[in-house]
NUZA-476957 format. One line per 2 residues: their letters; for each residue x, y, z of C-alpha. Coordinates in pm, whole numbers, plus 32768, in hexadecimal, padded with zeros to 4 digits. Each point is the difference from the previous one (the first is absolute). Example, Ala and Ser with C-alpha at 12.3 -4.5 7.8 and 13.67 -1.06 7.14 Angstrom:
BEGIN
AS> 84CE:7E3E:830C  8089:8158:7FBE
***
This chain:
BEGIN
XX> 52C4:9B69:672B  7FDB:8126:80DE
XX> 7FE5:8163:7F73  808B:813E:8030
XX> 7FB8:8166:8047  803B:805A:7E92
XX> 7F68:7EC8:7F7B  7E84:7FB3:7FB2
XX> 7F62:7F24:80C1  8011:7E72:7F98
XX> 7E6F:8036:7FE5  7FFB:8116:7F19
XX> 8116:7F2E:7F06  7F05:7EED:8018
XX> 7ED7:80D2:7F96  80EE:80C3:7EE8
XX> 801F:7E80:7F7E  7EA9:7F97:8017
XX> 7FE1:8159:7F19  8118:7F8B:7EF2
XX> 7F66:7EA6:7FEF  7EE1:8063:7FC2
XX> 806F:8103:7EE8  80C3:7EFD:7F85
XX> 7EF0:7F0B:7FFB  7F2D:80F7:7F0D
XX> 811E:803E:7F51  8035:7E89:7FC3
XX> 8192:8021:802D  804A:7EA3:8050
XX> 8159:8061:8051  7FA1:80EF:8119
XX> 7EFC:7F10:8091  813B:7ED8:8015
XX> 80E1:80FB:80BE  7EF8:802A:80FC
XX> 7F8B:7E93:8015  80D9:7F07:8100
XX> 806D:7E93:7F5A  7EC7:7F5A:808E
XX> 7F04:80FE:7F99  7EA9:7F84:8047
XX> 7E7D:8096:7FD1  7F02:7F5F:80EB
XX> 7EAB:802D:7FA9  7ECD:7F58:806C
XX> 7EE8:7F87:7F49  7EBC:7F98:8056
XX> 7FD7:7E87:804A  814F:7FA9:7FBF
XX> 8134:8007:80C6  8115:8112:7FF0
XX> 8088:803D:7EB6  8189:8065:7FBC
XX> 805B:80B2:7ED8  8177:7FCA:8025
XX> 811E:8114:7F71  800D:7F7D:7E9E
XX> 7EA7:7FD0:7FB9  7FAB:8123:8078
XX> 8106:80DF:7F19  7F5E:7F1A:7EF2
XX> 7E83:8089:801D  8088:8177:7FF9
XX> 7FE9:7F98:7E3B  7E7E:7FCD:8066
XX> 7FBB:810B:80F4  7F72:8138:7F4C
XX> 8043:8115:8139  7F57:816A:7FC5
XX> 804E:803D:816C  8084:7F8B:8151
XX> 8034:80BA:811D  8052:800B:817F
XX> 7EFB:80B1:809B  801E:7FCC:8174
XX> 8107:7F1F:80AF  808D:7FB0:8138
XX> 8161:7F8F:802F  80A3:7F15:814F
XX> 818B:7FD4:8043  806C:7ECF:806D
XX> 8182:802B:8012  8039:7F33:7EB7
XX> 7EBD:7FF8:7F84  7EDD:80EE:7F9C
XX> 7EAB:7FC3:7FD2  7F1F:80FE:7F3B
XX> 7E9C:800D:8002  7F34:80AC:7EF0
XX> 7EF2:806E:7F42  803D:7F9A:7E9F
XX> 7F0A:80B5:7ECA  802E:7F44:7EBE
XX> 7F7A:803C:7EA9  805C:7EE3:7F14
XX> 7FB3:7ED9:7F6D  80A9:7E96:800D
XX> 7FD0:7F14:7EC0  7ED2:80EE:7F92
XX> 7F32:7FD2:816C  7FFE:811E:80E8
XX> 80CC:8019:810A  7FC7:8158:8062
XX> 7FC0:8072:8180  8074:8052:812C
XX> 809B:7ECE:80A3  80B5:800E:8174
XX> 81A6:7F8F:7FD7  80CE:7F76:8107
XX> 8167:802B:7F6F  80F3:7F47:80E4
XX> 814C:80A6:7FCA  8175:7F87:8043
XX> 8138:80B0:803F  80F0:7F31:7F09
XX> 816B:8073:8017  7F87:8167:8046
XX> 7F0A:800B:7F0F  7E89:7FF3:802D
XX> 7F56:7EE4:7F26  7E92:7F79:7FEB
XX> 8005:7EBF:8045  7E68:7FAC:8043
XX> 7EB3:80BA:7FB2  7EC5:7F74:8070
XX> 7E98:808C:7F5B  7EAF:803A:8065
XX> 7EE4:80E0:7FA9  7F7D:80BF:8104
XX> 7ED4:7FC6:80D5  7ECB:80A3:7FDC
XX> 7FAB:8124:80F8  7EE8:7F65:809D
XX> 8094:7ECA:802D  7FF5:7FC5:81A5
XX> 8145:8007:8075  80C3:8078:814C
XX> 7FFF:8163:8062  812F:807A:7F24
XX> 80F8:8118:7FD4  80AE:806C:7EE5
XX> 8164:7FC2:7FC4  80E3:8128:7FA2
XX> 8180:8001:7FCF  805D:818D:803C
XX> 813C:7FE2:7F44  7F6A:7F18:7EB7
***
């Protein structure tokens, strides 16, 4: 998959998608969201005290008749080519609700993406909420993607 002079860069597609799934995602269009999604479709999140949960593809489509979404939005993100595969790193704001409880935030999303057939598809996203500012960590620098 290599690009072109006249062609946008395979980072700044990625980050266009991100955009559309997210807008699609509000928008609840179930048909957008399976164009996007590979076969094997899977949301990782983690919970406390338990092990990793998997939403898989089917079950997730499923919730969107229970999620209640006033807004979601890509507001920073970071995006990695590995020939085949992409891997986009976000911040995520949500406003919405999920069987009446809140589910509003802003959440960090690693969407793992795959080249299928010449088409970009999601195939994983993993979940977490952000840590908090004071938390002790490493000495860190912040991740920008010029062309996302």
């Amino acid at each position: 998959m290599n690009t072109s002079h006249h062609e946008i860069p395979l980072e700044a597609t990625i980050s266009n998608l991100e955009r559309q799934w997210a807008a699609a995602f509000q928008r609840k269009d179930i048909g957008a969201l399976q164009d996007m999604m590979a076969d094997g479709y899977a949301l990782v999140i983690a919970v406390e005290n338990l092990p990793l949960q998997v939403v898989g593809r089917n079950a997730w489509l499923a919730a969107l008749d229970d999620y209640q979404i006033s807004e979601a939005a890509v507001e920073h993100i970071h995006v990695r080519i590995y020939d085949c595969v992409a891997v986009a790193v976000m911040l995520w704001r949500q406003v919405a609700t999920l069987h009446g409880e809140d589910r509003s935030g802003l959440m960090m999303l690693t969407d793992i993406w795959v080249d299928v057939s010449g088409e970009w598809k999601l195939a994983e996203r993993h979940s977490s909420r952000p840590e908090h500012p004071g938390a002790a960590r490493p000495e860190t620098e912040t991740l920008e993607c010029d062309v996302c």
